[in-house]
Each structure stands twice: as structure tokens, then as C-alpha cells.
N, C-alpha and C positions, 0 to 999 in steps of 0.2 A: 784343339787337341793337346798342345801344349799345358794349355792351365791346367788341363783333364788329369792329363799325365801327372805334373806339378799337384794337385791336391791329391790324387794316389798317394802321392810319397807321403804329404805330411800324415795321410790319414794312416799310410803303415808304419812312421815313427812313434807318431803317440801311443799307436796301439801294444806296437812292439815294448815302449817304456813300461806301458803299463802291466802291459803282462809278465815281464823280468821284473818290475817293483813287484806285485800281486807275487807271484812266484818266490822270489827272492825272500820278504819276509814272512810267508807262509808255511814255506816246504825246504825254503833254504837251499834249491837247486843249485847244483853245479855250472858252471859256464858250459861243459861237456850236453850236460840233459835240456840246455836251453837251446842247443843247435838245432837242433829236429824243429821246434817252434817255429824260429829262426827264417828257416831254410822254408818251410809252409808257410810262411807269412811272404815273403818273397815272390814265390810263385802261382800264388793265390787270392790275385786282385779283390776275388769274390768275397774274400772272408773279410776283409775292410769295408768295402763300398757295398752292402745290402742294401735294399731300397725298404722305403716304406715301413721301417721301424719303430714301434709302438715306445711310445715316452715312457721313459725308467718308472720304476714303482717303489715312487718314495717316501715309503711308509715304514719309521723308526716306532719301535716302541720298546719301556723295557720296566723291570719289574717292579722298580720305582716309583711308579705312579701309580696312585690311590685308583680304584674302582669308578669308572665314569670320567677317567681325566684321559684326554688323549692327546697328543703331540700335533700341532693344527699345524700348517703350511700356509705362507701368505701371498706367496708369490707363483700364480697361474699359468706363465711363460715357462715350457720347459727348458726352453733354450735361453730365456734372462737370468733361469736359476741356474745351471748348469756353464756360464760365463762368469757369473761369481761367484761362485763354488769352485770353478778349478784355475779363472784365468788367474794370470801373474799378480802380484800384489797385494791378493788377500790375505784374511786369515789363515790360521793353519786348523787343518780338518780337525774337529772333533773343539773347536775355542767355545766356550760354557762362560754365562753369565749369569752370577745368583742376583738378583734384586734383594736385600732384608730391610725387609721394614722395624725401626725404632719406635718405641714412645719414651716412657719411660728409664733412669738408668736409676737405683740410686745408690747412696752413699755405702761405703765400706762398712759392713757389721750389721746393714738393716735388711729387714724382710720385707719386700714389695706387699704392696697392697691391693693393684689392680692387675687383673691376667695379661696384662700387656708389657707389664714392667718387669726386668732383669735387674739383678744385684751386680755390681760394678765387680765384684769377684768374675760371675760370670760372662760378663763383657769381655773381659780381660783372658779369660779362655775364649774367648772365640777369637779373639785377636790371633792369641797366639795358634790358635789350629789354622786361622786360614791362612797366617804365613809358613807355617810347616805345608803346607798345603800347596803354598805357591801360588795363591790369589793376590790380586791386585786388586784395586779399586780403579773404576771408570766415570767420566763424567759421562751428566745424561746427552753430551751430545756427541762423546765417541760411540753410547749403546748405539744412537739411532741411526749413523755412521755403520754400523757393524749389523744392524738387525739390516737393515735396506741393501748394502752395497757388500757386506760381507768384510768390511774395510777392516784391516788389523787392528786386533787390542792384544793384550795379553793373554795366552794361550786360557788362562783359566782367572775368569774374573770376576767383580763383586760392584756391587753397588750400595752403600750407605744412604738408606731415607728416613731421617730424622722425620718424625708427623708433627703436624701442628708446630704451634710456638715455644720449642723449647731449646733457647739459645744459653740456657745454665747448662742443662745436659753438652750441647754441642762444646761449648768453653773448657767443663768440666771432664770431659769426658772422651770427645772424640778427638780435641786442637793438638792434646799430648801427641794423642797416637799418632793422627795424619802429619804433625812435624815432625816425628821418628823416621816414619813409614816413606813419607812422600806420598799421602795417598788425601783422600780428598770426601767429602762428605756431601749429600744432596739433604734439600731441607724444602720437605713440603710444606710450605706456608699457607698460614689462613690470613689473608691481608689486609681482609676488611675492618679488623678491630685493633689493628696495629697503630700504635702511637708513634708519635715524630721521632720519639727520644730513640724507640723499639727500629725503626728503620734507618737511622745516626748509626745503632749499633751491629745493624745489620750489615751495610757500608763498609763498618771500617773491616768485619768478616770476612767481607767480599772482597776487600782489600788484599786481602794475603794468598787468592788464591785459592784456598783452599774449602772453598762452600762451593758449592751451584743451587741459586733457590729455583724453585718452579712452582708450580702455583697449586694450591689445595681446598680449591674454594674461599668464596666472600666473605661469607659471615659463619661457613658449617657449623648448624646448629642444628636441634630439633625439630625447627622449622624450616629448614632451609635441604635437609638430607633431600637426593635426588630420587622419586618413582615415581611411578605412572600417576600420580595423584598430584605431585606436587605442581604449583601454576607456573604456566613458562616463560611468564617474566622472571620467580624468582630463579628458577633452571640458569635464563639467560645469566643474571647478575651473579650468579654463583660460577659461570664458566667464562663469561669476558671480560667481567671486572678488575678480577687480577691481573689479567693483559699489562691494562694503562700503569696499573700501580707497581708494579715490579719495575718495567721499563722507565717510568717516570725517578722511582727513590735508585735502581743499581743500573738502570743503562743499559740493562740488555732483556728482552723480550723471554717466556717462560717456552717451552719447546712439550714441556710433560705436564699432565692434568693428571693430579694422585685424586681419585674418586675419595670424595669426601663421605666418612664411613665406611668406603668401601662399595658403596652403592651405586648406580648406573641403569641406564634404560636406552632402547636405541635412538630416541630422539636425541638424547643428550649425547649420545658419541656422535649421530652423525653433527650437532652442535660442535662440538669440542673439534672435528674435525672441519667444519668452516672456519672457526673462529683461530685456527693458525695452526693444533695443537698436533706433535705428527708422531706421540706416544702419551698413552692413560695405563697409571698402574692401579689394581683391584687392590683389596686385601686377603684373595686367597692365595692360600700355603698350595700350587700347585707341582712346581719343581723347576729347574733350572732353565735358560734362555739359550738357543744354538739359533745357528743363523737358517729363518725360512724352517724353524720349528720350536712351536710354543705349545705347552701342554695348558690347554684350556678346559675346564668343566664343561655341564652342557648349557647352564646361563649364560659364559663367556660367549661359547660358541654362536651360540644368537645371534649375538650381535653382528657376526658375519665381517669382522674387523680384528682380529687378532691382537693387534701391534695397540691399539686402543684398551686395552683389557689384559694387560701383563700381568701377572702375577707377583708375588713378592711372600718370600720366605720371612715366618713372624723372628726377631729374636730371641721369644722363648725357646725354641727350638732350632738355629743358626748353626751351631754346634754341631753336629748329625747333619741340617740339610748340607753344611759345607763338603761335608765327605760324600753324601750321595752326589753332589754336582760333580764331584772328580767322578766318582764310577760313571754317574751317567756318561759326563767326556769321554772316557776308554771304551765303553763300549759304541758310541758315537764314531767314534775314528775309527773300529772296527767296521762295523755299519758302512763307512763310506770308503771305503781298502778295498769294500769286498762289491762293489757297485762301482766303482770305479771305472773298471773297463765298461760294461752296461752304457754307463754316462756317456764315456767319450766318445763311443759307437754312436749314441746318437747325437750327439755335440755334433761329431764330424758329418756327419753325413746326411742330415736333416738340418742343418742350422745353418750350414754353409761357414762358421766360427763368424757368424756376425749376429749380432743383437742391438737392438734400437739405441742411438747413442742418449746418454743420458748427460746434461750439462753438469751434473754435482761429480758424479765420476766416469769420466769418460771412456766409453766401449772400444776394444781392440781387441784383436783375432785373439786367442788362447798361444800360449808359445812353448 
């Protein structure tokens, strides 16, 4: 009877916060117009403790997203999403993560030559928009940190993936910025044709801190790009090969599989996911990353793996996607203001505030 009573209270605490936060920044209610609320919540056990409440309907969408792109969910526990989503020590509602992908930079006063490549003028505006912006850059193992457990990053963040082999670019290009910024660059390497000299100078890179390589196929080539055709030994060698060879020349094991071309099938993710790998980024331009939602096309979706199949905004276009990631954020944090209460209704009251403990971050009640 006692505990009975004792979770009444906390379920009419939370409720009560949340309805004076909802309220508060919505309608900007007086402390006066919250009394009536108040004083019904008090006397009305019923309106906290309903039974049998259907899991929140959490379905963001917003006008952002191209035609066939839809915002996918990866996490099926209403109640594992809903403990980190609101319990203590996450992020903060509405935190947005761009993925862009690089290839090419080049020199000051030239015209790129391939559709992948940006003028270093242009680099330098994107620089400067996503710190007027207020992004950070993240390593790939705060995103998976942050996609999985909801774990803090910077409210509005970014991710730099250098393709392929290009450590002139990185030198020339991105070492200024990230020693100004404090921020940090990922580099999808192709490791199979790398020389001794070419991983010496990757080393002393990794030296400072400021790279994270992961791994981008063997040998990616024309014969080696990944579909339904290609033989699955070369598949294998193209997604565990890199494993040994990273770990062996920098000491630490790759965590992201950048699909090399951009191409994929589901043999190879469910591959990629034995083989250790616990995020794959594509090369399509879908839109911005929020925790337990990724706008995936409907090839992505296929694959029935979300976190396998990211997306990643090209640098031709950086500029623009960086401002849509902020809007998408505001209306994101909107979105979840206004579902709020919905949540903790059923948090509270169908979940008991407990959820399966997990050893990377460990589970405890909401407070």
C-alpha cells in the first residue's frame, strides 16, 4: 500500500512538472491559472494512474525531407526509448547531428573538376556558417554514444568524413580549422592499397588527436563496389579486412563502415554487423541525425537497420544543409515539448521507470 501510495506521488510530480513546463512555455500561464490544474491533480489519482495506455505515437516528420524520405525509428522498446529520452544525463531535446561527407577541396582561385569537389573558398564558408550556427564536430564514437543511449554531445552537431585517401586535403585543409576550432575530422580510409610510408603519416595524424579513421573498404574499386552480384568472398575482404589493418598500423579497432560508393545490400550489413561494425554511413544527402530518428529513403529502409545505413550530407551542398539541421532541431524540440506529458504518462505508469540495465550505460528510474 505504501509503495502504491509512494509511486502516486512521483507519478503526480512528474506530471504536475510537466504540465507547468508545457504550460509555462506555451501560454506563459500565471502561477494564479496553474492553481485549478494544481488542485485536480491532487485530488484525482485517476488522472495519473490510467491503466492500459497505448505507447506514444512517435512519429516526427517535417518539410525538409525530399519526397520518399521518412524519419525511421530504431529503437522498438517504448519504454528503453522513453528512459533515454527523458531520464537524467542525456542529451538535450531536439540535439541534431549532420554527417558531410568530403572528397575533394581545392586550391584557392581553381574550379573543381569533379561533382564531388568544393573550392576551398567554399569550405571556408561552411566553416564559418556552422560556427555562427553553433555546431561542433563529434567523434564517430560520441555519434554512436548519442544515437544508442541518447548520451550527450553538443546541442547541435557535425561530423567531418574525409573519403578515400586524402591526407593533402586533411593537412591542407581541415588541420588549420580543427587547431582553431578544437574540433576533429573522420577519415574514411581505403586501406588495402595504403603504403608503409602512407600509414607512418597517418600515425603521427592520429598523433594529435585530432582524425578518427574508420574503415571504407579494401581495395574500393570497380570491382570490388558491393551488390547483389558481386562474390562474397570479395564482400568479405572488402568489410573485414580493414578491421586487422587499422588496428594493427593506429591501435584502435574501426567502429564505422562508410559503404564504399555508397553501395550496400543486406547481406553485407547484416556482414558488417558481425564483423564488429555498430554504424555504416551511405552517400545519400537525406537530412540531419536525432536520437532514435534517421530519415532513411526506401532502399535504406530495406535493410531493416537504420544505424547501418546513415546518411551523410554531400559538401557541395553543406552550406544550406547546415541551416536546415538547425530548423529541423527547433521544430524537433517542439515535437517533443508537446508529447511530453503523453511520454511520461506512459513512462510512469506502464514501465514501472525501469528498463533493462544495459552495461555501456547504466539504467536508473527517471528523477
Amino acid at each position: 500500500m505504501e509503495m502504491n501510495q509512494r509511486k502516486r506521488r512521483d507519478r503526480k510530480e512528474i506530471i504536475i512538472q510537466a504540465f507547468s513546463s508545457q504550460f509555462a512555455r506555451t501560454a506563459r500561464l500565471s502561477f494564479l491559472l496553474m492553481l485549478p490544474l494544481l488542485f485536480l491533480l491532487s485530488i484525482t489519482p485517476s488522472l495519473v494512474s490510467a491503466q492500459g495506455i497505448e505507447p506514444p505515437d512517435h512519429h516526427f516528420t517535417t518539410r525538409f525531407l525530399r519526397t520518399g524520405v521518412e524519419g525511421t525509428s530504431y529503437i522498438n522498446n517504448s519504454c528503453q526509448y522513453l528512459h533515454y529520452q527523458w531520464g537524467p544525463g542525456r542529451a538535450e531535446p531536439g540535439t541534431v547531428v549532420l554527417p558531410i561527407m568530403f572528397h575533394s577541396i581545392t586550391k584557392p582561385g581553381r574550379t573543381p573538376q569533379e561533382n564531388t569537389a568544393i573550392t576551398a573558398e567554399y569550405s571556408a564558408a561552411i566553416v564559418r556558417n556552422a560556427k555562427n550556427l553553433g555546431f561542433e564536430t563529434i567523434t564517430t564514437d560520441e555519434l554512436i554514444q548519442f544515437l544508442k543511449y541518447n548520451a550527450p554531445i553538443p546541442p547541435r552537431s557535425m561530423i567531418f568524413i574525409v573519403d578515400d585517401r586524402r591526407l593533402g586535403v586533411v593537412e591542407d585543409h581541415f588541420m588549420p580549422v580543427l587547431e582553431e576550432n578544437d574540433w576533429t575530422v573522420t577519415l574514411a580510409y581505403i586501406t588495402g592499397v595504403a603504403t608503409d610510408a602512407e600509414w607512418e603519416h597517418l600515425a603521427k595524424l592520429d598523433a594529435t588527436g585530432r582524425i578518427d579513421v574508420q574503415a571504407h573498404g579494401f581495395l574500393h574499386n570497380g570491382s570490388t563496389y558491393i551488390t547483389e552480384f558481386t562474390p562474397g568472398d570479395v564482400i568479405e575482404q572488402e568489410i573485414k579486412a580493414p578491421i586487422h589493418l587499422i588496428q594493427e598500423h593506429l591501435g584502435s579497432r574501426p567502429l564505422a563502415f562508410i559503404w564504399p560508393g555508397g553501395n550496400f545490400t543486406s547481406r553485407a550489413v547484416n556482414l558488417a554487423v558481425d564483423s564488429g561494425y555498430q554504424v555504416g554511413f551511405t552517400a545519400y544527402s537525406r537530412g540531419p541525425l536525432m536520437f532514435n530518428w534517421i530519415p532513411l529513403g526506401e532502399a535504406e529502409r530495406a535493410m531493416l537497420n537504420p544505424l547501418m545505413v546513415l546518411p551523410r550530407a554531400w559538401s557541395t551542398a553543406a552550406y544550406v544543409n547546415l541551416e536546415e539541421a538547425a530548423a529541423i532541431s527547433g521544430q524537433y524540440m517542439d515535437f517533443l515539448e508537446n508529447n511530453k506529458i503523453t511520454e511520461l504518462l506512459y513512462y510512469y505508469n506502464e514501465c514501472s521507470g525501469i528498463v533493462p540495465d544495459d552495461p555501456n550505460f547504466p539504467s536508473h528510474k527517471m528523477e
